[in-house]
C-alpha positions in Angstrom: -29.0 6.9 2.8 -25.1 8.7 2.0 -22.9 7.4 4.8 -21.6 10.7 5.0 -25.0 13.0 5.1 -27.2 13.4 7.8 -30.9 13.4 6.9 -31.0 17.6 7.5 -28.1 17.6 5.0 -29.5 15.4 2.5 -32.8 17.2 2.7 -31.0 20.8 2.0 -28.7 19.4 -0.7 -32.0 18.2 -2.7 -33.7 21.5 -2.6 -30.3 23.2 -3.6 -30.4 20.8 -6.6 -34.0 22.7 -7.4 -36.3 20.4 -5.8 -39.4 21.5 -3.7 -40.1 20.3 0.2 -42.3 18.1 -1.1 -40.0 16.5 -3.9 -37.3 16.6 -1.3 -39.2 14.7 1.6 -40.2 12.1 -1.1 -37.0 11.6 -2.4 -35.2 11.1 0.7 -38.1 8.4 1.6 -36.9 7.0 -1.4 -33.4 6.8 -0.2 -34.4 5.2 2.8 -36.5 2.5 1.1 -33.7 1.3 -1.5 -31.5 1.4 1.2 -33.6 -0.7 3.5 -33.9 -3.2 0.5 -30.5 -3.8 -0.2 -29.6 -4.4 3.7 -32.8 -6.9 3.7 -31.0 -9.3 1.4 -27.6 -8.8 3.7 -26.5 -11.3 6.2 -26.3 -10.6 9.8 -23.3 -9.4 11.4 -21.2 -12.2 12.0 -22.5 -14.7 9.3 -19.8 -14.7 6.9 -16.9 -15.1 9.4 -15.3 -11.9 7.6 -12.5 -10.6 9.7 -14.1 -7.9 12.4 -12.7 -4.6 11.0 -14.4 -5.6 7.2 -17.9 -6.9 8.9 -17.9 -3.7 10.3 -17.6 -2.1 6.6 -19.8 -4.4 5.1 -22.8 -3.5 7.5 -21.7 0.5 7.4 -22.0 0.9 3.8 -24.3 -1.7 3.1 -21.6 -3.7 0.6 -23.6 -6.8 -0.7 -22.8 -10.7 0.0 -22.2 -11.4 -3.3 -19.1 -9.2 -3.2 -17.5 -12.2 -0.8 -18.3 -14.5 -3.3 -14.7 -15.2 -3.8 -11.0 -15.9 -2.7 -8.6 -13.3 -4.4 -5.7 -15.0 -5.7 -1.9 -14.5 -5.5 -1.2 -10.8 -5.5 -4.6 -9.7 -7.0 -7.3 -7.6 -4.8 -10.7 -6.6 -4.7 -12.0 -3.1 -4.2 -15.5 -2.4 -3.8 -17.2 1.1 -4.1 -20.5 1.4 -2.6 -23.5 3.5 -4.8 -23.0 6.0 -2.5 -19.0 6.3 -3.5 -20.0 6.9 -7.2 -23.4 8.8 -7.4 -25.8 7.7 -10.4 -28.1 11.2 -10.0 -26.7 14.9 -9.8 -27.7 14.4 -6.0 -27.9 10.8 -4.1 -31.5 9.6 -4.7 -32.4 12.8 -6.4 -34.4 12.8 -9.4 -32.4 14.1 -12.2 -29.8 11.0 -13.8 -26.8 12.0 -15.1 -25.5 11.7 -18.8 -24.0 8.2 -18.9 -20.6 10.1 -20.1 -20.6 12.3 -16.7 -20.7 8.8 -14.7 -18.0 6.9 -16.1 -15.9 10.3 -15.9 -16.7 10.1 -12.5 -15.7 6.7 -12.1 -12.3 7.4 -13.5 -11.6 10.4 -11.4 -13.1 8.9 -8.1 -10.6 5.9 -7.6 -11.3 5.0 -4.0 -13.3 2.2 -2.7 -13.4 -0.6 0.4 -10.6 -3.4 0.2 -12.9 -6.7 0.8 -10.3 -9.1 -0.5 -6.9 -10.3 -0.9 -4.2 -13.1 -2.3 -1.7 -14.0 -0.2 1.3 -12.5 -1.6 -0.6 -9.2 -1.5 -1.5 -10.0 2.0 2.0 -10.5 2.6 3.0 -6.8 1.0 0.5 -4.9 2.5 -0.2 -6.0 6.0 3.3 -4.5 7.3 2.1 -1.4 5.9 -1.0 -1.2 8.1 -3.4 -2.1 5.8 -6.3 -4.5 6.5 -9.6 -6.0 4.8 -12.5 -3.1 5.3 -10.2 0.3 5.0 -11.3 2.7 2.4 -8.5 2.6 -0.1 -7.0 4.9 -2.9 -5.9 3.5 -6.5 -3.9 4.4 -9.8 -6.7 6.1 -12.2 -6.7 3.3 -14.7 -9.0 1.4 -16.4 -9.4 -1.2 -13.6 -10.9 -5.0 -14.3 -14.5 -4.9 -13.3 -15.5 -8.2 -12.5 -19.3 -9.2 -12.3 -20.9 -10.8 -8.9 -25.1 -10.3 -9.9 -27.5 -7.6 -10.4 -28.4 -5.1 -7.3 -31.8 -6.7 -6.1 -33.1 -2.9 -6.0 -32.5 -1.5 -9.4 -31.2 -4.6 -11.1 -28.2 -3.1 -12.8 -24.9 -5.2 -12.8 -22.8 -5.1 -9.8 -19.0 -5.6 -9.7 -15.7 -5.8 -8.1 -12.4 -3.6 -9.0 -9.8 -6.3 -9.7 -6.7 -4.8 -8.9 -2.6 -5.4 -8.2 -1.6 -5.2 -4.9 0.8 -2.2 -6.1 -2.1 -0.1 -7.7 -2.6 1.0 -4.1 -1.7 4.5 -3.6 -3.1 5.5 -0.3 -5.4 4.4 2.7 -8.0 7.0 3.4 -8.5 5.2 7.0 -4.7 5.2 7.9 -4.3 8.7 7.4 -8.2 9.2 9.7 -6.5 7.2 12.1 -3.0 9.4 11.9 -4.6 12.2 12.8 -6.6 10.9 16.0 -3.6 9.2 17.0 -1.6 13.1 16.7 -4.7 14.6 18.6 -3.6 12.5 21.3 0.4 12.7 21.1 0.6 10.1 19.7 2.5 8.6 16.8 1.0 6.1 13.8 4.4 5.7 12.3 7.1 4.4 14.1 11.2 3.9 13.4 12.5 0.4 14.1 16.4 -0.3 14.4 17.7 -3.3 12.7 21.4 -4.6 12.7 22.6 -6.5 10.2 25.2 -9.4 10.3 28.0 -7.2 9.2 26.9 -4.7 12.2 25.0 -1.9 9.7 22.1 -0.3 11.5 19.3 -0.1 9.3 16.2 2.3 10.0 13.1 1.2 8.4 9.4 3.2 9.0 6.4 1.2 10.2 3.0 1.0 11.6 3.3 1.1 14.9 2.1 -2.3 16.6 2.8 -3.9 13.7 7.2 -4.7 14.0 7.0 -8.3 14.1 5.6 -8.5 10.4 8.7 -6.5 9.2 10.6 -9.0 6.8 14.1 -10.5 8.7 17.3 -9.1 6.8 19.6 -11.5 6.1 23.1 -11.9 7.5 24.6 -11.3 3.8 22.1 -8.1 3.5 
């Protein structure tokens, strides 16, 4: 079932896309079934010791175990994009597939995903920017490294990982979601911190709020 549909809306998309009540009530059981599937062969909550904000993810859009399979390395990340980030039919679960040219188009124009993993040195570049493990992501449109982790046990086509720099990053769909409940509330996601130098220069850098203390320390010969 789309994350983002509710079942009235999924019902009224699949007749707009020319299928009958009938059709429609039997492709959204479908939905529901492959759905179910997938989430049988997931852990429970808790069992991989992923951090909390990313086990949240996982269980929300359903993102397989074999996508934790691995430790990224060095400055190297892994994006995953759930089947219902990159639709295979005209409508999620619908009946009518796609030409195989309109999906990879899609693919390339759709960069956006769920960071599940990190090196360290791109750990240590993007945590002071607010990011963590489990926010939906943005990325350059590229050509991106797909790398293999097993067939989907529902419709047994290959399942993979976006390998990616830690500077392909463009943007952070949850950042800017939690921006603008933050502003609902007067209150502010970005903050200003002060910083003095050795030779007494006041420096203004922008930051997350909350997160100060991972700021790098400027050095006295700054």
């Amino acid at each position: 079932m789309p994350d983002t549909m509710t079942v009235d809306e999924t019902l009224e998309t699949l007749k707009e896309a020319g299928q009958t009540e009938d059709e429609a009530q039997r492709s959204l059981h479908r939905i529901f079934e492959m759905d179910q599937k997938r989430r049988e062969t997931m852990s429970q909550p808790g069992a991989l010791y992923l951090p909390e904000r990313l086990d949240k993810a996982r269980l929300d859009y359903g993102i397989p175990d074999r996508a934790f399979s691995q430790m990224a390395l060095s400055d190297r990340l892994y994006v995953y994009r759930p089947k219902s980030m990159v639709h295979e039919t005209y409508v999620e679960g619908g009946l009518v597939v796609r030409p195989e040219v309109n999906k990879m188009r899609e693919r390339g124009e759709t960069p956006v995903g769920i960071l599940v993993a990190w090196g360290l040195r791109a750990q240590d570049e993007l945590v002071p920017l607010g990011l963590e493990l489990g926010m939906i992501v943005g990325f350059v449109a590229m050509a991106p490294w797909m790398m293999p982790i097993g067939r989907d046990p529902v419709d047994n086509t290959e399942d993979h990982v976006i390998v990616l720099r830690s500077d392909h990053l463009v943007g952070c769909e949850t950042l800017e979601t939690e921006r603008r409940s933050m502003a609902a509330e007067g209150k502010d996601l970005v903050t200003v911190m002060e910083t003095t130098t050795g030779r007494g220069t006041i420096l203004r850098t922008h930051t997350i709020a909350g997160l100060e203390k991972t700021m790098p320390v400027l050095q006295e010969d700054y």
